[in-house]
Structure formats: C-alpha cells, structure tokens
N, C-alpha and C positions, 0 to 999 in steps of 0.2 A: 709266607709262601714265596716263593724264586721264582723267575720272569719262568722258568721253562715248563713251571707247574700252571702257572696264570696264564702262556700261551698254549696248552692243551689241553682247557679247562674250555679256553674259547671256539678254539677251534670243531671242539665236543658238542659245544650246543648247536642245538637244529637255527636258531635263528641266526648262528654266527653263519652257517655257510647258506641258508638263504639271504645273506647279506652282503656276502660275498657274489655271487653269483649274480645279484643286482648291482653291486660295483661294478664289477667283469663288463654286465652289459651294456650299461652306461658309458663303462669306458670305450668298449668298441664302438658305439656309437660316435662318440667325442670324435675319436680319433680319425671315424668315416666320415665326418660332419669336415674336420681340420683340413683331410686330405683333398676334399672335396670345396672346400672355399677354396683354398689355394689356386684350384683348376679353373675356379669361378675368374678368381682376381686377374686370371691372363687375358680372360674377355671381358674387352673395353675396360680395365680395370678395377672395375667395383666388384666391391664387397658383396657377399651375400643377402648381406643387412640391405645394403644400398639398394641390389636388387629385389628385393622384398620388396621392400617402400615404392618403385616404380610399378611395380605389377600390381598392388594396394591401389595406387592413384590410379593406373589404367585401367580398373574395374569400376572403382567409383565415381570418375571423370573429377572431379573437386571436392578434398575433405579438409579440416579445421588442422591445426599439427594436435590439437588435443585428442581429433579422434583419430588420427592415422595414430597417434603413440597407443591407444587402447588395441588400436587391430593388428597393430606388426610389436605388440608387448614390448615398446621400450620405453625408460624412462624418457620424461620430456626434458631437460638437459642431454641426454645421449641422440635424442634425437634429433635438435636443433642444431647440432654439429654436425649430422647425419644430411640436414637438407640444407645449410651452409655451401658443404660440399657440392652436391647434387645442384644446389642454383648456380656456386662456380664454375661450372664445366657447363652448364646450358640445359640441365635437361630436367628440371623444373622452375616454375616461377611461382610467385607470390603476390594474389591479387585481393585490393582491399573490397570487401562487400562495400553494395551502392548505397543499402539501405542502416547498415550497422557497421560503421567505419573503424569500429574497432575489431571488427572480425576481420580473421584473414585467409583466404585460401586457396589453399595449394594446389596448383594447377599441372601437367604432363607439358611439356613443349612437345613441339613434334618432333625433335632430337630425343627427349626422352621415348617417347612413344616410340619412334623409331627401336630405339635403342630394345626397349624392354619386349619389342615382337621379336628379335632377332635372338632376345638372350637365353642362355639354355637352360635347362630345368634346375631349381633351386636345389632338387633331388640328384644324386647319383643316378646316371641312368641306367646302371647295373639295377639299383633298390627299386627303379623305376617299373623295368620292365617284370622282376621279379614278383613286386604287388599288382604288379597288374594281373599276374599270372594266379592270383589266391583268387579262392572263390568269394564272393562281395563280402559276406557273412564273416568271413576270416577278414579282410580289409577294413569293415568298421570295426572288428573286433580292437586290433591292432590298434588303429586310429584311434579309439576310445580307452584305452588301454595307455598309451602314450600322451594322452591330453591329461586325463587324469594324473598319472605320474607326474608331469610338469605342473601340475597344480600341487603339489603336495612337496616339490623341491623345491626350499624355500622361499622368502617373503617377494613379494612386489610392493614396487611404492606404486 
C-alpha cells in the first residue's frame, strides 16, 4: 500500500476524525492556556504554576509540599523549585512543626498574600465571563468533562 492509499484509509475512519477534532481542541486550548500565561507572567512575574500554588496556600492557610504537590498536580521535584523560587522573592516561608520536627510547612507571607488577592484569574477572562454565562448544569458539565480527560491524558507519578 502507498502512503496516499494509507493516508485516505485514515482519514475515512470515524475514529480518525473523532481524533482529530479532540486534537484540534486540545490544541486550542494549549494555545489559550500559552497565550494566557504569558499575560500572567507580566503580573508580578509569576507563572501560572506559581500562582496556583499561592491561591492553594491562601485557602488552606498551611499545607505539607507533599500535599500542596497532590492539589496543584505537580510532581514534588517540579514543585520544590517551584517554592524555592516563591520563598526567594518573599512570598512564602517554611516552618518546621513544634511537635514533629520533621514535618514542614508552607506557610503565605503577607507579601505573598498580598500578592495572590491582587492577582488575576488563573482563567482567561474572556473563558471567564463566558462560563459564567452557561447555565450551572452545562458548567459542571464541562468541568466534569475536562477533569476526567486529564485523567485519562497520560501517567502521574
């Protein structure tokens, strides 16, 4: 068979272009995602990542790096360079438990705090105001819809 017979062979099948069309929209995504950090990185210059991880601690007031890496899904090597950064600039610290000296945790400075009431949504505010604008049912829809996919796009350590 010749590539031109093997490329219309593909393109023929139903899963090829349902497979397609879930590239396409991952790929938009990506690229709203890219466009959109970018826009992040001008304010105060952190990353989206970084700004996760501050909004994480400003809810939970003090977590372990083990379980801030389970709730903002990075590995804990990725993340440890992640709050490296973040304790060099001021805007979090690292305090050892009274009672179990080897625990340790991660606490919000008020520079961080500050920082993370001011910062702007992790979201496009375009994608923002847009889901806001779906009826609830359609919004977890979506939401459920999108967490599952990420679970199913490959491995987590």
């Amino acid at each position: 068979m010749n590539e031109e017979n093997i490329r219309a062979e593909t393109i023929e099948k139903p899963e090829s272009r349902l497979e397609l069309s879930l590239f396409q929209a991952l790929r938009r995504l990506q690229q709203d995602a890219e466009m959109h950090a970018k826009r992040l990185a001008r304010y105060g210059g952190l990353s989206p990542v970084q700004l996760m991880i501050l909004q994480v601690l400003a809810s939970e007031r003090q977590l372990t790096a083990s379980a801030l890496s389970k709730r903002v899904s990075l590995t804990p090597a990725t993340l440890s360079g992640q709050l490296d950064r973040l304790a060099e600039r001021g805007l979090l610290s690292r305090q050892r438990d009274d009672q179990d000296r080897r625990r340790q945790w991660l606490l919000l400075t008020e520079e961080g705090r500050a920082l993370q009431q001011q910062a702007p949504s992790l979201l496009p505010p375009e994608f923002v105001a847009r889901f806001a604008a779906l009826p609830e049912w359609e919004q977890h829809g979506i939401t459920a819809a999108l967490l599952r996919a990420a679970s199913i796009c490959g491995s987590r350590e």
